[in-house]
N, C-alpha and C positions, 0 to 999 in steps of 0.2 A: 793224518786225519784230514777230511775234506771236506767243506761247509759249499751245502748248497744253499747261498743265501742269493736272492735274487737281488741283483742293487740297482736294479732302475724301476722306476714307479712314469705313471700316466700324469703328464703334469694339468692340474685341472685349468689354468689360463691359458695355456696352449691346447693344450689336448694332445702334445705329442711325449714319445717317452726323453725320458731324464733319467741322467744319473742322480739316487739319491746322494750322494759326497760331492756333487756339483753343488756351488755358490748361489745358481737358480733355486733349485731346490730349496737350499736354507733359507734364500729369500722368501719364498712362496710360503714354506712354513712359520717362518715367520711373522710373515702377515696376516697368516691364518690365525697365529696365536693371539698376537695384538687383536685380530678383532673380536676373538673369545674375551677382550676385558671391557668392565665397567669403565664406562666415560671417564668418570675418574680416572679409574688406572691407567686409562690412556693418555691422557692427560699428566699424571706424574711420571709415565713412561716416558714420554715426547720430553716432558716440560723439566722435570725432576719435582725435587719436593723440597720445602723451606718448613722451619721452626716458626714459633709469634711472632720471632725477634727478624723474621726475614733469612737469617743463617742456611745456608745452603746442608740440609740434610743428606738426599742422594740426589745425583748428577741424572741428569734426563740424557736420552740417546740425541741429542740435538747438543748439547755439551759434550758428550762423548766420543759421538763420530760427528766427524764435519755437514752440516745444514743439508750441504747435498743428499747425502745418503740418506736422513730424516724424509728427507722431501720424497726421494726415490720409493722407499716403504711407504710414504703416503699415500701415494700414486697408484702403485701394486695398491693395495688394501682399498683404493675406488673400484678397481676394476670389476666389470660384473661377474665373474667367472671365480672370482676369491671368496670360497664358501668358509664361514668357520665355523660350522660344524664337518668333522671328518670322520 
């Protein structure tokens, strides 16, 4: 059996092609998705999310992957060219 599936897309902050299974990619979509959320949720994304008592409920992407990589996705998701809507 043989799948014509095409695996590179136009990357919309470069504007050149990509592999979608490339780490850019996941980046980009990623930050596309982040910016489809309510402040909030970007906010407990980033941040995580606590109980009254202050208890750590879910872990934010800044506890999860090291500051850097937080920061990295922040940066992407400034860029002008990071639409979310797709």
């Amino acid at each position: 059996m043989t799948y014509s599936c095409d695996t590179t897309a136009i990357s919309e902050i470069t504007g050149r092609p990509v592999s979608r299974w490339s780490e850019e990619w996941q980046r980009e979509c990623e930050a596309r998705a982040v910016l489809k959320m309510s402040k909030a949720g970007r906010d407990s994304f980033f941040n995580g999310t606590k109980d009254e008592n202050g208890k750590s409920i879910e872990r934010g992407i800044i506890t999860l992957r090291v500051a850097k990589a937080a920061e990295t996705l922040k940066e992407l998701m400034q860029r002008p060219n990071t639409s979310p809507i797709r």
